[in-house]
C-alpha positions in Angstrom: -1.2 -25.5 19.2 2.8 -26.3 19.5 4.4 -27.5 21.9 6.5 -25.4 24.4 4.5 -22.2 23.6 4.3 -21.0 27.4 5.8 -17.4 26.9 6.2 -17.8 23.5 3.5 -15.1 22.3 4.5 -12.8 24.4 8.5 -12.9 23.5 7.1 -12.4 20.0 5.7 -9.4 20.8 8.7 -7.8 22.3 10.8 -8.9 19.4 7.7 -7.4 17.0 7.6 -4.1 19.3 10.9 -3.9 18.9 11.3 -4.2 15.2 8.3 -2.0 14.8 10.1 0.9 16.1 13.7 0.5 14.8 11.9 -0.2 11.1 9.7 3.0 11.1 13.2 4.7 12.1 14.7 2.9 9.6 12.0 3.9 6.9 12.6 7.2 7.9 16.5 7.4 7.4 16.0 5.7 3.9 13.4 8.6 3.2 16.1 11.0 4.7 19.2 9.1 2.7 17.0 9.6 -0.7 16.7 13.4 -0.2 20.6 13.9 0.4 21.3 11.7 -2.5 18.7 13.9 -4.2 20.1 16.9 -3.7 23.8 15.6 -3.6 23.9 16.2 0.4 27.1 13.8 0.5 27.6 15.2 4.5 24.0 14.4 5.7 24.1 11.1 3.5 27.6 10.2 5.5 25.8 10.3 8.9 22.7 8.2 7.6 25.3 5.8 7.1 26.0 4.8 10.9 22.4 4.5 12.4 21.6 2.9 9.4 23.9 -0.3 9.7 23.1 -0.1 13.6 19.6 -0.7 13.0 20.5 -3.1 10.5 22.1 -5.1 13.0 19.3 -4.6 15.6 16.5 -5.7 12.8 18.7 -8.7 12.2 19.5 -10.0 15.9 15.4 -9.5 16.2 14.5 -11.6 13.9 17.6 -14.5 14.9 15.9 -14.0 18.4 12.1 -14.9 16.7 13.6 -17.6 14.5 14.9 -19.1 17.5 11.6 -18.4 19.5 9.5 -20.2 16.8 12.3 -23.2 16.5 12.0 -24.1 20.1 8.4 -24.0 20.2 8.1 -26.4 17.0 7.1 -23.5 14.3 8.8 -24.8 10.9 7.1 -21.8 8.5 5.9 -18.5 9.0 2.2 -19.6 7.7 2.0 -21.9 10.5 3.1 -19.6 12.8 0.3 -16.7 11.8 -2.1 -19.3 11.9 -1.9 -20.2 15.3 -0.8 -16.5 15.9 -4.2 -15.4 14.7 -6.0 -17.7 16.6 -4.6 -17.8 20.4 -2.6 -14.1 20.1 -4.0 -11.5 17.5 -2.1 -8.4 18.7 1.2 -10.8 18.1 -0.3 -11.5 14.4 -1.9 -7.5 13.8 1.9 -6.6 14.2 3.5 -9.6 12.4 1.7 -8.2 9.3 2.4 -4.1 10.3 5.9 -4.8 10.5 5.6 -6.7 6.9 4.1 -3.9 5.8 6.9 -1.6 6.7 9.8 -4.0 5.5 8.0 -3.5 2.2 8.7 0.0 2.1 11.8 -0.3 2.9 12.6 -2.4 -0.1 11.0 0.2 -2.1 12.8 2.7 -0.9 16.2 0.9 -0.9 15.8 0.4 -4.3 14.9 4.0 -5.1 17.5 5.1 -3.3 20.0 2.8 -5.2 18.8 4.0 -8.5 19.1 7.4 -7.4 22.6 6.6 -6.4 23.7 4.6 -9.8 22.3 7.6 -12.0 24.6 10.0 -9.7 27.4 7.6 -10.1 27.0 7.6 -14.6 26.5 11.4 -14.4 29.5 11.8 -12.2 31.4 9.5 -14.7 30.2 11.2 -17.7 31.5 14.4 -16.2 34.7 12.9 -15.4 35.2 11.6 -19.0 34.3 15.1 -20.2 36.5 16.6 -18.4 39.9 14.1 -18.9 39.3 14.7 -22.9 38.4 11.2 -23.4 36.8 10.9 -26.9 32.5 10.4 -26.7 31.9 7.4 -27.8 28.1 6.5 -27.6 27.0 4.6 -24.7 25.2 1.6 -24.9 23.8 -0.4 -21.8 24.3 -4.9 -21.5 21.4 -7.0 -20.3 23.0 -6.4 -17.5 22.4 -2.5 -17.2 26.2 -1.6 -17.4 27.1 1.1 -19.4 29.9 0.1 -22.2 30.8 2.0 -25.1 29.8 1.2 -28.8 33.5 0.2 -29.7 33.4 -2.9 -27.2 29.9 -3.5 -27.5 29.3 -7.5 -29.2 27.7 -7.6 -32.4 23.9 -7.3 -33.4 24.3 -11.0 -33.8 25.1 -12.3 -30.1 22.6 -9.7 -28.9 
């Protein structure tokens, strides 16, 4: 085992308890933020906003906390760290890999939600153009995934 490790399991744990509750909340405004973007609930979607960046911010001073935790104590990966985790505090290492778990789904839905919210935006845009009379041109999308229109697109042969 590290050095200086007296305590250290147990901080972990708070940190982990910690983040285990404000990332299921989390998950659950992301679930909440996709519906109102969903069904174009701009009012509900503006008071996700709020919570969402505080628990953010509580997420991220957690894990500065653990980082500094598992610094001190002479952890210099996270491998190490479950290995010896697994070994001398299981419940530490059981939640290490829950609250893994749930940061994956809050990529996933972050990303949902983002598509969601760029296909709003192109819609919304199209609408716009309809309605300012500005000639249809067909739309064609970069590498990138930006929409341009076929009069500034490049040429088939720097495709």
């Amino acid at each position: 085992m590290k050095q200086n490790t007296h305590g250290l399991w147990d901080n972990l744990q708070a940190t982990l308890t910690t983040d285990l509750a404000n990332t299921a909340e989390l998950v659950s405004l992301l679930e909440r933020e996709r519906k109102a973007l969903e069904t174009r609930d701009y009012a509900d979607f503006e008071q996700i906003i709020s919570p969402k960046k505080h628990l953010l911010e509580q997420i991220e001073q957690q894990a500065d906390i653990r980082q500094q935790l598992l610094h001190q104590a002479g952890f210099t990966d996270e491998s190490t760290t479950l290995i010896e985790a697994k070994e001398h505090a299981p419940a530490v290492a059981d939640d290490w890999h829950a609250l893994a778990k749930l940061w994956r789904s809050c990529q996933h839905l972050n990303e949902t939600n983002e598509l969601i919210a760029k296909r709003t935006h192109r819609v919304v845009g199209q609408i716009l153009d309809v309605i300012r009379g500005k000639n249809q041109q067909t739309r064609l999308y970069t590498s990138k995934g930006n929409a341009q229109t076929s009069a500034s697109s490049r040429s088939i042969t720097s495709a």
